[in-house]
C-alpha positions in Angstrom: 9.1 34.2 -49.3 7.6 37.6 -49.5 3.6 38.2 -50.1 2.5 41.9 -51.4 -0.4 43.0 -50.1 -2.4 45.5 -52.0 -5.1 47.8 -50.6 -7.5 49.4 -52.6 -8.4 53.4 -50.8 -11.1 55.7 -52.8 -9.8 58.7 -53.3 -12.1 61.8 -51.5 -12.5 65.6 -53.5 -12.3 68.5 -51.4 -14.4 70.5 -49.5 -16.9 72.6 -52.2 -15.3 71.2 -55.6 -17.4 69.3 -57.8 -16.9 65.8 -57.2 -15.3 63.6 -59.8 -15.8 60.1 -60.9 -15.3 57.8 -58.5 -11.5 56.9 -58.7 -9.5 54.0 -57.3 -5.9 53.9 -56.5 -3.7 50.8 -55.9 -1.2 51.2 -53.0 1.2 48.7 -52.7 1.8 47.8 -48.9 5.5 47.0 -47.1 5.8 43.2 -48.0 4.7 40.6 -45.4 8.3 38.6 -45.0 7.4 35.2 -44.0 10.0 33.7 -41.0 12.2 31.4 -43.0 11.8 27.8 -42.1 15.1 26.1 -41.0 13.2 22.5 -40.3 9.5 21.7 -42.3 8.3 18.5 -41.0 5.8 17.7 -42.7 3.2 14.6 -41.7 6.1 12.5 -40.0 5.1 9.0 -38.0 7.7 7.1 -36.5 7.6 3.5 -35.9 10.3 1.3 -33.9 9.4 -2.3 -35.6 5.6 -2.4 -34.8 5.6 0.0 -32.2 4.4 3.6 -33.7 6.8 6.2 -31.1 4.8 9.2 -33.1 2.3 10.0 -35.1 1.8 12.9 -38.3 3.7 15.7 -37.2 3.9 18.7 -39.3 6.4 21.3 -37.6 8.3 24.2 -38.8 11.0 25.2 -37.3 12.3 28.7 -37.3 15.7 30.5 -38.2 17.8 31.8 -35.6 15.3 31.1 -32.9 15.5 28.9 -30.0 12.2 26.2 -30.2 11.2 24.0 -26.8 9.8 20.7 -26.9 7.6 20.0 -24.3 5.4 17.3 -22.7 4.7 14.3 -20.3 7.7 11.4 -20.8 7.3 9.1 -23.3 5.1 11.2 -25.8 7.8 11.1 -28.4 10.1 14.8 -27.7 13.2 13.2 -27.9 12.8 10.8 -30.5 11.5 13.8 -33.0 14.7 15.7 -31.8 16.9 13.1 -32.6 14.7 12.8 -36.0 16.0 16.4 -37.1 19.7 14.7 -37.4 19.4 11.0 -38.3 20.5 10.3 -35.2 17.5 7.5 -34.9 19.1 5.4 -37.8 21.1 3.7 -35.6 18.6 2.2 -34.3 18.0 -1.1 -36.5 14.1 -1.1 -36.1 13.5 2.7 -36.9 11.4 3.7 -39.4 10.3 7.1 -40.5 6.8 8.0 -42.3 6.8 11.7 -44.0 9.3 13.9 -44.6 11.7 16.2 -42.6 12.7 19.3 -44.8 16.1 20.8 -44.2 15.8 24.2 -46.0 14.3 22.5 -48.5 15.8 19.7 -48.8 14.4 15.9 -47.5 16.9 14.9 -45.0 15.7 11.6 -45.4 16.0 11.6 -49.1 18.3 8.4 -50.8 21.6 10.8 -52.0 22.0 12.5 -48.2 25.3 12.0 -46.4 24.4 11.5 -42.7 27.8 12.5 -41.6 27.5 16.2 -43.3 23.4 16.3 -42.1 25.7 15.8 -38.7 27.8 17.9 -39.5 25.4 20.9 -39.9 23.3 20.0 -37.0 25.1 19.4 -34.1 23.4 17.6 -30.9 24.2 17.8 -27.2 22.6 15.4 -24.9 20.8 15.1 -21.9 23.9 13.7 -19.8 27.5 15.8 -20.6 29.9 12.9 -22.5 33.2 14.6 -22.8 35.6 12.1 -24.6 38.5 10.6 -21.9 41.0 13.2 -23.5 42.3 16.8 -22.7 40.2 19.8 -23.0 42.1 20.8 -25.8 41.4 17.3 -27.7 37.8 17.3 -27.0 36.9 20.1 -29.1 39.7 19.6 -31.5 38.6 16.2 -32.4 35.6 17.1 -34.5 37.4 19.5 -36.9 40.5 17.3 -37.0 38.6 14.1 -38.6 36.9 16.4 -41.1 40.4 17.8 -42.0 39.3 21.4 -40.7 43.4 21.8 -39.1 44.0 25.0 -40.5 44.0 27.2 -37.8 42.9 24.6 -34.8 44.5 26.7 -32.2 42.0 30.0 -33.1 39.3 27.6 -33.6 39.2 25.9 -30.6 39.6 29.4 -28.8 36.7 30.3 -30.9 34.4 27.5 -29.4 35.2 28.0 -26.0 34.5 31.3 -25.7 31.2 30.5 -27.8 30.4 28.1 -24.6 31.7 30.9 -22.5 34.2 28.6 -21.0 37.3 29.8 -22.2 38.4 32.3 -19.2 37.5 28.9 -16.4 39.9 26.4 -18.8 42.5 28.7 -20.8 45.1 27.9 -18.5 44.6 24.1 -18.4 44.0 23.2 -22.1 46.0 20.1 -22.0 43.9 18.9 -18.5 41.6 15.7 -18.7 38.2 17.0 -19.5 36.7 14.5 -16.7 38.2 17.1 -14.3 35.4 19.5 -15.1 32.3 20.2 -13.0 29.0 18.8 -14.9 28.1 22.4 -15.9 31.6 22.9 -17.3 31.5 19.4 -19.1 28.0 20.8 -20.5 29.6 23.7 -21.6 32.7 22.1 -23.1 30.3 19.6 -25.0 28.5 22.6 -26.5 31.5 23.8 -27.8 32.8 20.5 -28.9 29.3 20.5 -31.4 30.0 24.2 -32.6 33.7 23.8 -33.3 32.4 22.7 -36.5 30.0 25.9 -37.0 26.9 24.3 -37.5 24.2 25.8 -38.8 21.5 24.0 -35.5 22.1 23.4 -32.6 20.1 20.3 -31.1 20.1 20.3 -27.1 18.3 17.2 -25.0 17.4 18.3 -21.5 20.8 20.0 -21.3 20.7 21.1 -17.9 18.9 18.3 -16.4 21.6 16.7 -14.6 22.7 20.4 -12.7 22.2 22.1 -10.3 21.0 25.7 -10.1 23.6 27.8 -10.8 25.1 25.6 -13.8 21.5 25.9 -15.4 21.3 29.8 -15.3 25.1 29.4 -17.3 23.7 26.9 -19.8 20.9 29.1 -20.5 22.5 32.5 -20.7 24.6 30.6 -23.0 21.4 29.6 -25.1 20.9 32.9 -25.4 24.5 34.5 -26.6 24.3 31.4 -28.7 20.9 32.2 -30.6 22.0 34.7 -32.6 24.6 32.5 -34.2 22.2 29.1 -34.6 18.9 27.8 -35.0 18.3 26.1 -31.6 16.2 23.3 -30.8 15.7 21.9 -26.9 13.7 19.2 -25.1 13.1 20.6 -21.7 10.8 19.1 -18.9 11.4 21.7 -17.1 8.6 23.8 -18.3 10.2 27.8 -16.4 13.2 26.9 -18.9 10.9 26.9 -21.9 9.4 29.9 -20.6 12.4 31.5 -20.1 14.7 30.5 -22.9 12.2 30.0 -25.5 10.9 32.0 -28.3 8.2 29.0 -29.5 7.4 26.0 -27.4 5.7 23.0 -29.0 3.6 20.7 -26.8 3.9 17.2 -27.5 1.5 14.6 -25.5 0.2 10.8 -25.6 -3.3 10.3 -27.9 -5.1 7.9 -26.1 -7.5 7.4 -28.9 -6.5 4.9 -30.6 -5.7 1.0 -29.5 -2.3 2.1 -28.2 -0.8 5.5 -26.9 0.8 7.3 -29.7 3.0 10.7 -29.3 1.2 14.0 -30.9 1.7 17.4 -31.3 -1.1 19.1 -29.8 -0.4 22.5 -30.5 2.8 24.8 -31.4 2.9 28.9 -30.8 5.2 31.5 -29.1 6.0 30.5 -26.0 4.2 32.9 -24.6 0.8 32.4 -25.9 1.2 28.5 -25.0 1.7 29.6 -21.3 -0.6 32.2 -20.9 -3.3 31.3 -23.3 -3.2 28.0 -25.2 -5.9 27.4 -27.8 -5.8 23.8 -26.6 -7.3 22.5 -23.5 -4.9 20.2 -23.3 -2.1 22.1 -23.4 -3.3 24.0 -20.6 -3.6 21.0 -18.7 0.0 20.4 -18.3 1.3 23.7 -18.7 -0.9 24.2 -15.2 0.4 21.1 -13.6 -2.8 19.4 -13.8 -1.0 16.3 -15.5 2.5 15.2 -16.5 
């Protein structure tokens, strides 16, 4: 969406010529491009039978950026993460209030096929899950049940060196994947969710489980990664959302009401939210005072 924006200047006579009537000129102004919203979501509550897990979130969620979700545990990150893919329906008590906007379209809307929503937003979770099968398998697996075998071979090349793990595993394809370090398994599960080429990647505490070293490779990876998808990550680690992240949203538990609810309290670039959040809040946790 593009917004013109006109200005009106007077024009000025020279220096000793008889001024003329006042005249006006319209200059038309480089357009204002608006960033193009991947997610909108827009007044979403979610319940789990009478427990409400969130409450009115309205979140956009940019193109080719990577967004942090932050906060205390339990004030709902994760279960709005696993919102943005329909990954909460399998849980028989869910239910969602609002809409969640996928380039335009509600995600949650009777006609959608959860497997291609899944399908164009991949998810990697907070614990790496590589499938009991080769290296090879784990990241073929994906294209092969959606009848993607034309070119597997390239493909799953393709993917590993998107996870920058091709050069540590070229030469032992065929290998059990439960061989791999934890980093490497986080790795490999990355590019088991963008063999598919999705168009978001959703990542849940990703490097939680490693250790130092393995985290700086998952994040440089965020980073070769974000020109190629929209990412989205739930961190509690808030130097990883300073680091990776282009906007951080701050999530937290509303006490006002007669149970806690999760909240969005506030949601800017990631460097405003650290160095100067509009809400007190927010600079609350981001100072350590709570969470």
């Amino acid at each position: 969406m593009t917004q013109a924006v006109p200005s009106r200047i007077r024009v000025q006579p020279k220096a000793g010529a008889m001024p003329p009537a006042v005249t006006e000129t319209t200059v038309e102004m480089q357009p204002l491009v608006a960033p193009e919203l991947v997610f909108d979501s827009r007044g979403v509550s979610i319940f789990y039978g009478a427990k409400q897990a969130l409450a009115a979130v309205n979140l956009g969620i940019r193109r080719g950026q990577i967004t942090a979700l932050i906060g205390p545990s339990g004030c709902g990150k994760t279960t709005f993460l696993r919102s943005l893919n329909r990954m909460n329906d399998s849980v028989a008590s869910f239910r969602i209030e609002g809409s969640i906007l996928y380039h335009g379209h509600d995600i949650y809307g009777s006609n959608v096929d959860r497997v291609e929503v899944r399908r164009r937003i991949g998810m990697v979770f907070q614990k790496p899950n590589p499938f009991p099968k080769s290296i090879y398998d784990n990241v073929a697996w994906a294209p092969r049940n959606l009848g993607l075998r034309r070119g597997l071979d390239e493909r799953v090349e393709e993917a590993l060196r998107g996870a920058a793990l091709w050069d540590e595993v070229k030469d032992r394809l065929k290998d059990s994947a439960l061989g791999l370090s934890g980093g490497q398994q986080q790795r490999l599960c990355i590019a088991r969710a963008i063999a598919i080429e999705p168009d978001v990647l959703l990542l849940d505490e990703p490097a939680s489980a490693l250790d130092p070293i393995a985290t700086g490779a998952i994040e440089d990876l965020m980073h070769s990664l974000k020109g190629r998808f929209t990412i989205v990550i739930v961190t509690h680690n808030m130097q990883q959302a300073a680091r990776v992240a282009d906007r951080t949203a701050f999530f937290s538990l509303e006490t006002s009401g007669e149970k806690p609810v999760g909240s969005l309290i506030e949601v800017d670039e990631t460097e405003k939210i650290f160095a100067n959040p509009r809400d007190p809040r927010t600079r609350d946790y981001v100072s350590g005072r709570f969470g």
